[in-house]
Chimera marker file (.cmm) of the C-alpha trace (Angstrom):
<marker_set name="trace">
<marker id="1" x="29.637" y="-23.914" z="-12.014" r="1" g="1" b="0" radius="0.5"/>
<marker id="2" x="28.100" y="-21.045" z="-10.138" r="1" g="1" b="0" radius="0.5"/>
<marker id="3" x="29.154" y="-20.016" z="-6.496" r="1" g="1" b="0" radius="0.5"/>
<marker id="4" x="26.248" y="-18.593" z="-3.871" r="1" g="1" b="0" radius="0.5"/>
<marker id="5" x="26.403" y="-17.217" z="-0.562" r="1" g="1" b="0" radius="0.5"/>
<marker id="6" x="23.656" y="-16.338" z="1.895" r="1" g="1" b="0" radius="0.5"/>
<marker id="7" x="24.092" y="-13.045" z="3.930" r="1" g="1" b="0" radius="0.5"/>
<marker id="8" x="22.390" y="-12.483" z="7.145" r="1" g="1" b="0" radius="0.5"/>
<marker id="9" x="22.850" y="-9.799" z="9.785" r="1" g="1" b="0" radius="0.5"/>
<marker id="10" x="22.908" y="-10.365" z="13.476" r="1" g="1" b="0" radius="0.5"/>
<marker id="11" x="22.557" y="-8.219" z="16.750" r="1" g="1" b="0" radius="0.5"/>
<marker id="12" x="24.273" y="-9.572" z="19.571" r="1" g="1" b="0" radius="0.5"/>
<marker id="13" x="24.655" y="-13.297" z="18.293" r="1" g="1" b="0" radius="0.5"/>
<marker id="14" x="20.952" y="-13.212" z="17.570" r="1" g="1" b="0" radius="0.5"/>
<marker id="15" x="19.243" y="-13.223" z="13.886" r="1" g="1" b="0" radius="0.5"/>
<marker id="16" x="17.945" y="-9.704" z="12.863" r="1" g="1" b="0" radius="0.5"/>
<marker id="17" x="17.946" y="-9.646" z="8.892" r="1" g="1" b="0" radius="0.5"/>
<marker id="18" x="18.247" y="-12.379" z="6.177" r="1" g="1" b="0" radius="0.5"/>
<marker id="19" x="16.563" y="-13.441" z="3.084" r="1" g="1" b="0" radius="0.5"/>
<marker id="20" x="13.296" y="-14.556" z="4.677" r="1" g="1" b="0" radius="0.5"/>
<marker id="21" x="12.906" y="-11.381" z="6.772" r="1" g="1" b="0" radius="0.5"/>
<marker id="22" x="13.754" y="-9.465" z="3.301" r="1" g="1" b="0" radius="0.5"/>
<marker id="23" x="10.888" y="-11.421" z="1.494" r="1" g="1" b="0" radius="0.5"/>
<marker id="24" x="8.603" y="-10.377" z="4.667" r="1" g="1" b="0" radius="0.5"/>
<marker id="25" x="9.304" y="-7.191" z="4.265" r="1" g="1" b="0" radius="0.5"/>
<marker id="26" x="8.823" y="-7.159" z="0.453" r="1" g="1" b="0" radius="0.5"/>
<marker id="27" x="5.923" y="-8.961" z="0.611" r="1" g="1" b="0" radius="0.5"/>
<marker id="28" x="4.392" y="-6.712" z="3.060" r="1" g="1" b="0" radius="0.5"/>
<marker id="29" x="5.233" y="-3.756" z="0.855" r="1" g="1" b="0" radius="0.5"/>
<marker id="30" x="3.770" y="-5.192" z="-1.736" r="1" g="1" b="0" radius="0.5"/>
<marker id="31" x="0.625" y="-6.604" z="-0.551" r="1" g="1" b="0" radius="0.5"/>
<marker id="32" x="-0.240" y="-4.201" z="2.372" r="1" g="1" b="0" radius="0.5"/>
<marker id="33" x="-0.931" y="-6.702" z="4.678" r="1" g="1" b="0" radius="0.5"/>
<marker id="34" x="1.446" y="-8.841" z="7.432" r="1" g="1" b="0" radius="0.5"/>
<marker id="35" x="-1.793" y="-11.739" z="6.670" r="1" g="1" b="0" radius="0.5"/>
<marker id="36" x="-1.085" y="-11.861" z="2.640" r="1" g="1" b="0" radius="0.5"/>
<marker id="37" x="2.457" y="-11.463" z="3.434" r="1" g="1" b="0" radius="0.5"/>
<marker id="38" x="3.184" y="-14.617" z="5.460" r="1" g="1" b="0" radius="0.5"/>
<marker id="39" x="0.738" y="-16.780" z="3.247" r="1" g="1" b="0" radius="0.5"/>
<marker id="40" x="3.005" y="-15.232" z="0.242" r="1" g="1" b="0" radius="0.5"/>
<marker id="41" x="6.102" y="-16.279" z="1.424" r="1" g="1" b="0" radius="0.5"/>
<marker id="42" x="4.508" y="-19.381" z="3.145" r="1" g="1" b="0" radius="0.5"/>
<marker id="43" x="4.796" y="-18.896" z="6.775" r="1" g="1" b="0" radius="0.5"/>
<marker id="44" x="2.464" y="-18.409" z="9.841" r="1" g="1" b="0" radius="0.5"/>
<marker id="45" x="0.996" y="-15.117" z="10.922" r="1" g="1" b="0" radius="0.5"/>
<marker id="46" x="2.334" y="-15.920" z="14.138" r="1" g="1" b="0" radius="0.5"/>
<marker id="47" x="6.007" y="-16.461" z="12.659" r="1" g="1" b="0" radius="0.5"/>
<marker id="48" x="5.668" y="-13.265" z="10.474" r="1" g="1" b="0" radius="0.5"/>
<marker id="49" x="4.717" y="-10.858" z="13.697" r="1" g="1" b="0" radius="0.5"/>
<marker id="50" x="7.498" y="-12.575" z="15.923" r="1" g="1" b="0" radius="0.5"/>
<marker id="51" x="9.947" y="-11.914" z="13.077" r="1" g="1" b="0" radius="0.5"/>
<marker id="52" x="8.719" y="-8.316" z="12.706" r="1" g="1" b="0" radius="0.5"/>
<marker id="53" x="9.009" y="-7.714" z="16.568" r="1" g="1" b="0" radius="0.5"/>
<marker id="54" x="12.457" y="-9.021" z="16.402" r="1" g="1" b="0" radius="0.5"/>
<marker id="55" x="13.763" y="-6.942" z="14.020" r="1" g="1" b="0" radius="0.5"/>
<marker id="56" x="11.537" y="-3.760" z="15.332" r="1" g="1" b="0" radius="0.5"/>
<marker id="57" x="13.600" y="-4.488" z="19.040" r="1" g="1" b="0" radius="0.5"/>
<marker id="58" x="17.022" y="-5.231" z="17.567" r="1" g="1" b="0" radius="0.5"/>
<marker id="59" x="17.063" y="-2.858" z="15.073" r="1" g="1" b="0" radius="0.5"/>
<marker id="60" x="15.611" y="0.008" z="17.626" r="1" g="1" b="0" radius="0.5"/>
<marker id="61" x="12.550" y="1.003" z="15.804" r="1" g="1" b="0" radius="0.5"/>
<marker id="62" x="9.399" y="0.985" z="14.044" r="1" g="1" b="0" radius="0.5"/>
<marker id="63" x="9.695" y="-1.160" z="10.910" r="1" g="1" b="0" radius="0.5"/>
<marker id="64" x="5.843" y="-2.175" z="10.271" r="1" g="1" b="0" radius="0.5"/>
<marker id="65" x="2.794" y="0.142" z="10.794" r="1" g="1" b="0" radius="0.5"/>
<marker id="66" x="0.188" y="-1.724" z="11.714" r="1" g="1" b="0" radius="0.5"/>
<marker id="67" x="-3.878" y="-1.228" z="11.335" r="1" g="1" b="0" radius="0.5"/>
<marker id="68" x="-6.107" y="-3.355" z="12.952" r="1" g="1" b="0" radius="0.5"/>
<marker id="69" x="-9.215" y="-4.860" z="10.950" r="1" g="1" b="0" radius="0.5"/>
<marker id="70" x="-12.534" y="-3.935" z="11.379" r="1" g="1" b="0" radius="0.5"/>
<marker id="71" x="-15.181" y="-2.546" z="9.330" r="1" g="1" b="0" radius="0.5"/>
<marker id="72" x="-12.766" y="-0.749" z="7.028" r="1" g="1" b="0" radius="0.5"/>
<marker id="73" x="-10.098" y="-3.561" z="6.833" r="1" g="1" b="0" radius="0.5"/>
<marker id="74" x="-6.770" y="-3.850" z="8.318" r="1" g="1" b="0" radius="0.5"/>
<marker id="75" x="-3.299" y="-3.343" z="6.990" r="1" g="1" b="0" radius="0.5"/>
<marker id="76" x="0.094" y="-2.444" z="7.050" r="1" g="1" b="0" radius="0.5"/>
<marker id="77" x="2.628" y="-0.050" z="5.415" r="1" g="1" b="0" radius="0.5"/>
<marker id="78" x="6.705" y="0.038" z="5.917" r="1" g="1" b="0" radius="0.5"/>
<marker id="79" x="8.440" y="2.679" z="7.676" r="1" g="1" b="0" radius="0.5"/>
<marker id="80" x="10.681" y="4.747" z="5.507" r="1" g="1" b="0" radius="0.5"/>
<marker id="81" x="13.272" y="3.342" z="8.351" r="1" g="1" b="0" radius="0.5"/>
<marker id="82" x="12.259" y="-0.266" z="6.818" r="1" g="1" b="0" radius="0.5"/>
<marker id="83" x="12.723" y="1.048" z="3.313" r="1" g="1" b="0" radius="0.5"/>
<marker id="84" x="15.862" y="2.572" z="3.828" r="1" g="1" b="0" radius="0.5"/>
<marker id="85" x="17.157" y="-1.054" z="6.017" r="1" g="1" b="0" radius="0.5"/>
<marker id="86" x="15.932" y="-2.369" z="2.621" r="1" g="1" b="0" radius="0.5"/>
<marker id="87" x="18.230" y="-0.495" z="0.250" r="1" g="1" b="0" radius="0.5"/>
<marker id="88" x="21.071" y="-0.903" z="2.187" r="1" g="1" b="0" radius="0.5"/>
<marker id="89" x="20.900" y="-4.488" z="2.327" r="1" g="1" b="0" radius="0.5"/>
<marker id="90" x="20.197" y="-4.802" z="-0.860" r="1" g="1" b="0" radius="0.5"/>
<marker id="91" x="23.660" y="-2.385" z="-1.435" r="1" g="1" b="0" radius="0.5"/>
<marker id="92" x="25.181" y="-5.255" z="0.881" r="1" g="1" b="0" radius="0.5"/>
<marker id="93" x="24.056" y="-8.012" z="-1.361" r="1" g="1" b="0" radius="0.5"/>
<marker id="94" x="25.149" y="-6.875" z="-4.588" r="1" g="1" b="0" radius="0.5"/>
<marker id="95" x="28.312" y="-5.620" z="-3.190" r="1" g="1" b="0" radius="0.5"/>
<marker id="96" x="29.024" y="-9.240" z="-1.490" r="1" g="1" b="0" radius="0.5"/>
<marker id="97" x="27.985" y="-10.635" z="-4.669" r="1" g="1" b="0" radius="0.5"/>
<marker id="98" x="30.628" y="-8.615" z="-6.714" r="1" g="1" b="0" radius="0.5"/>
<marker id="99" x="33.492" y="-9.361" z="-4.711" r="1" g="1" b="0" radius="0.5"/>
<marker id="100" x="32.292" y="-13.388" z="-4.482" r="1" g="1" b="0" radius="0.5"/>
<marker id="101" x="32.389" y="-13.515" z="-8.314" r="1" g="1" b="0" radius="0.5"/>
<marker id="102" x="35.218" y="-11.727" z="-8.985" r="1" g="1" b="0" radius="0.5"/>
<marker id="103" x="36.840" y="-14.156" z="-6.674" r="1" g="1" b="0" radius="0.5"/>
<marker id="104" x="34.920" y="-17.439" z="-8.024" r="1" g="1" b="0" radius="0.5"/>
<marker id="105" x="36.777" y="-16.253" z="-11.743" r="1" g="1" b="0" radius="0.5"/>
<marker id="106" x="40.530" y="-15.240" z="-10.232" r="1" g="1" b="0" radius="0.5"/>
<marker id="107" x="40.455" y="-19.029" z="-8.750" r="1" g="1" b="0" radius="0.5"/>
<marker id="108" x="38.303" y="-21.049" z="-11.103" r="1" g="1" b="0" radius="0.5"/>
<marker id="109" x="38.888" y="-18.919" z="-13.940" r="1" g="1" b="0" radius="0.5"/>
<marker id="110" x="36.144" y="-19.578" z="-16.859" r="1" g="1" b="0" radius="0.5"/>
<marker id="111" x="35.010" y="-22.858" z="-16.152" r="1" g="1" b="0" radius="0.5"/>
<marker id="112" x="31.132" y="-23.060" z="-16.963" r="1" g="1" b="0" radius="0.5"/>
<marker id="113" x="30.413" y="-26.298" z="-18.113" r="1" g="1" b="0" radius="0.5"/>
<marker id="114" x="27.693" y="-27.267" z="-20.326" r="1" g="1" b="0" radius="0.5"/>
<marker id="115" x="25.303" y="-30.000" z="-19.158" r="1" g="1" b="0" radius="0.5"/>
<link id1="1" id2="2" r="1" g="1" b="0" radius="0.2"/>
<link id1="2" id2="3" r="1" g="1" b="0" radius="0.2"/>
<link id1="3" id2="4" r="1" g="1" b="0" radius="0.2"/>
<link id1="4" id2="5" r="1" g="1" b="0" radius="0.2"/>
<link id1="5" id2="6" r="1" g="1" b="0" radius="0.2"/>
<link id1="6" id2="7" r="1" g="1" b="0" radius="0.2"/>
<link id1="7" id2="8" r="1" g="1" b="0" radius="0.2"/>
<link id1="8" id2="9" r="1" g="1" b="0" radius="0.2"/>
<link id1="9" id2="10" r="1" g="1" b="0" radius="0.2"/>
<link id1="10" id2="11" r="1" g="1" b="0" radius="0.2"/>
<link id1="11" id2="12" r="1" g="1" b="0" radius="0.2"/>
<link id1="12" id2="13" r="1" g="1" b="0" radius="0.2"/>
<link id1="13" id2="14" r="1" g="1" b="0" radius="0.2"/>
<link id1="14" id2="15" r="1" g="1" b="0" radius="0.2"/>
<link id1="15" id2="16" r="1" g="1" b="0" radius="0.2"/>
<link id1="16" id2="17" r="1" g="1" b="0" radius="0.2"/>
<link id1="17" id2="18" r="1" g="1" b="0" radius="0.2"/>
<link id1="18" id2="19" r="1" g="1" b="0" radius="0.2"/>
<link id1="19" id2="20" r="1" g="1" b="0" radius="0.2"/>
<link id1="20" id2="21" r="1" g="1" b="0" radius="0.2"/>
<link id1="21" id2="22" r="1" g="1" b="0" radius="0.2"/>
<link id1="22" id2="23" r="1" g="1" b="0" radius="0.2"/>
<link id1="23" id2="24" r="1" g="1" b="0" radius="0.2"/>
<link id1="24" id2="25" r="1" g="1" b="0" radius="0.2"/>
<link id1="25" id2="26" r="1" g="1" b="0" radius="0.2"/>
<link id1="26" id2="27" r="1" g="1" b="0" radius="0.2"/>
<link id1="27" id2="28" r="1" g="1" b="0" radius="0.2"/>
<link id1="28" id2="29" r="1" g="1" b="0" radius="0.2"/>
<link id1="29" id2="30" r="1" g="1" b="0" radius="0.2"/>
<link id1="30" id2="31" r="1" g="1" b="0" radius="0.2"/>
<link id1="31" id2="32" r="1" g="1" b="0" radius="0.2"/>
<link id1="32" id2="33" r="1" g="1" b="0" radius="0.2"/>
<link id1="33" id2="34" r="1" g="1" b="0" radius="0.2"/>
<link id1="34" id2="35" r="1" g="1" b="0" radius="0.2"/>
<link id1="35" id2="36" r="1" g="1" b="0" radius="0.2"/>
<link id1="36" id2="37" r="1" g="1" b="0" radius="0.2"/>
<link id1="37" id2="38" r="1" g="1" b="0" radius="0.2"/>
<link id1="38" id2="39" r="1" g="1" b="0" radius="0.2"/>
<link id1="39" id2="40" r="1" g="1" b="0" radius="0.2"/>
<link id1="40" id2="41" r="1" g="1" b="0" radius="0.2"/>
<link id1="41" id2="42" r="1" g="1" b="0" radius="0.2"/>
<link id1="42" id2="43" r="1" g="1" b="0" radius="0.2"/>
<link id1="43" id2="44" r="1" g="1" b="0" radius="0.2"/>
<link id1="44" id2="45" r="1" g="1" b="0" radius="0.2"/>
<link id1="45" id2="46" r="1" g="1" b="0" radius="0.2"/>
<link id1="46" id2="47" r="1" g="1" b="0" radius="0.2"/>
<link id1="47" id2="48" r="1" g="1" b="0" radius="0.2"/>
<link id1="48" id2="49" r="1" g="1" b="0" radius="0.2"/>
<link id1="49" id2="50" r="1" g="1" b="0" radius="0.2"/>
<link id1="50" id2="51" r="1" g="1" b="0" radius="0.2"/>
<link id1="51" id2="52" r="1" g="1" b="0" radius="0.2"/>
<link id1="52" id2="53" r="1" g="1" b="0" radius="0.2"/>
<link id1="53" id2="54" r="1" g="1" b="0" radius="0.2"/>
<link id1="54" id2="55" r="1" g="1" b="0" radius="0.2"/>
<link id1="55" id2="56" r="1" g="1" b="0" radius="0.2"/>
<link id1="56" id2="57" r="1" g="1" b="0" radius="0.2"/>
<link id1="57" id2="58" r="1" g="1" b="0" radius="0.2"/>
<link id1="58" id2="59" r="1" g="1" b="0" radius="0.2"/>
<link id1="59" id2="60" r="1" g="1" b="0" radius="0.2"/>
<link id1="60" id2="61" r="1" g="1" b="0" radius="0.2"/>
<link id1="61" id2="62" r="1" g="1" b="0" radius="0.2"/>
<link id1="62" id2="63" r="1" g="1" b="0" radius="0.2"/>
<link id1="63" id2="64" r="1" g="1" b="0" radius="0.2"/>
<link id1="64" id2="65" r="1" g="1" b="0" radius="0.2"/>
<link id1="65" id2="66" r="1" g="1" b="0" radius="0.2"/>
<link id1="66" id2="67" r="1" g="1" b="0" radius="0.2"/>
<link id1="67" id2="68" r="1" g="1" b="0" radius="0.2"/>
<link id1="68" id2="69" r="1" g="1" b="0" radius="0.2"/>
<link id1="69" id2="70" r="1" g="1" b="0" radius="0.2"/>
<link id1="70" id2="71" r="1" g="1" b="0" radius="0.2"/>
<link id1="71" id2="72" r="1" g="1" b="0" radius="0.2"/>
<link id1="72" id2="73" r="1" g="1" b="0" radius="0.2"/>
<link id1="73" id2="74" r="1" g="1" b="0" radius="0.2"/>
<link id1="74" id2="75" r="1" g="1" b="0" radius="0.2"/>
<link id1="75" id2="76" r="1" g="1" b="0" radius="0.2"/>
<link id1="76" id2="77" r="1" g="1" b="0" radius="0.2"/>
<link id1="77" id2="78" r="1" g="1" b="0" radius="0.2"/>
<link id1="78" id2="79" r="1" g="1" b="0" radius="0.2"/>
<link id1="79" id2="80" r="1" g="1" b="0" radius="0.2"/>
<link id1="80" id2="81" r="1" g="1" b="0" radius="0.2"/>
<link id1="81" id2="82" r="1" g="1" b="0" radius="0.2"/>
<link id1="82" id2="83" r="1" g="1" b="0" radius="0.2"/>
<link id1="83" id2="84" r="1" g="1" b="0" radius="0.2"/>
<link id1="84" id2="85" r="1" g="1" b="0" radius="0.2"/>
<link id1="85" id2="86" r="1" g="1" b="0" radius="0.2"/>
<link id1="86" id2="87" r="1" g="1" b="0" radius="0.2"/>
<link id1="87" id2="88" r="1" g="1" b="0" radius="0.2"/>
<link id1="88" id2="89" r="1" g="1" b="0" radius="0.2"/>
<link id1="89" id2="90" r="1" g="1" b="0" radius="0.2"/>
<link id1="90" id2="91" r="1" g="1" b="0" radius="0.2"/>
<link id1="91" id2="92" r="1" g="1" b="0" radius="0.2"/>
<link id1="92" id2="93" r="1" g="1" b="0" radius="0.2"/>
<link id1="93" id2="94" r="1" g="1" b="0" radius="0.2"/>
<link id1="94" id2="95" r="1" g="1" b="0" radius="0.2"/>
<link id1="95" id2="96" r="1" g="1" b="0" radius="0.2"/>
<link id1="96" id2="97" r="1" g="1" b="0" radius="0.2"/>
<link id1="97" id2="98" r="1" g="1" b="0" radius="0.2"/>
<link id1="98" id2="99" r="1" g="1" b="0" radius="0.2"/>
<link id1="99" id2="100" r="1" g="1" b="0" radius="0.2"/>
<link id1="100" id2="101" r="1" g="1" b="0" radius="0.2"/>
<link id1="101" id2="102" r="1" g="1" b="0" radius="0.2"/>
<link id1="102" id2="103" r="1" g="1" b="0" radius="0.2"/>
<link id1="103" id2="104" r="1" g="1" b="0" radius="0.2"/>
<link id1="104" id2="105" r="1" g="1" b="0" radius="0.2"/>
<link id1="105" id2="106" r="1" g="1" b="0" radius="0.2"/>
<link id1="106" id2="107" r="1" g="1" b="0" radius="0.2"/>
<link id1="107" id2="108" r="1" g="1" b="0" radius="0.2"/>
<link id1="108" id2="109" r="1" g="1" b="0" radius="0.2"/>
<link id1="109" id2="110" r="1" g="1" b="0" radius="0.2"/>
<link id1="110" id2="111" r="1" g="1" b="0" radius="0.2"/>
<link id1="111" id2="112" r="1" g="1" b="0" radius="0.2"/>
<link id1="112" id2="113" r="1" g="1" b="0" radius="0.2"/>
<link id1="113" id2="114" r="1" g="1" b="0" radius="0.2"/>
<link id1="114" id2="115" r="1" g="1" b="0" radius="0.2"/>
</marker_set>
């Protein structure tokens, strides 16, 4: 047995960071590009700029710099605000994730089974 949780953030009852905004963000890191991004983590360009803009208004600032195309290609970087956001969250996760299994083993104790 294994316990999970899934940890989101809201602003004002509203979603403003999760998992799939993480892997957006993560994705655009890594790839340089909000297009690449949102095929990686299989979701419309449309639904990775709305989630972007979200965030950018909630959160108060810039998250995403964005280039246009063109002749010399478009692309997009993180903010060091959106790098820092992503540390701390991460911080949040593994912290969360500590407590939850230290409290999965005081109550269930050792109980892996083998299947």
């Amino acid at each position: 047995m294994e316990v999970r949780s899934k940890i989101w953030i809201e602003a004002e009852g509203k979603p403003l960071f999760g998992s799939g905004r993480e892997a957006l963000l993560k994705a655009i890191d890594r790839l340089g590009s909000i297009n690449k991004a949102a095929k990686d983590i299989h979701i419309s360009y449309r639904k990775a700029l709305s989630y972007i803009q979200s965030m950018e208004e909630r959160i108060g600032s810039r998250l995403v710099e964005r280039q246009a195309g063109g002749v010399n290609g478009g692309g997009a970087v993180l903010t060091e605000e959106a790098k820092d956001f992503l540390r701390k969250f991460e911080l949040l996760e593994e912290g969360i994730n500590e407590l939850l299994d230290k409290k999965f083993l005081d109550i269930f104790g050792n109980s892996k089974k083998k299947r």
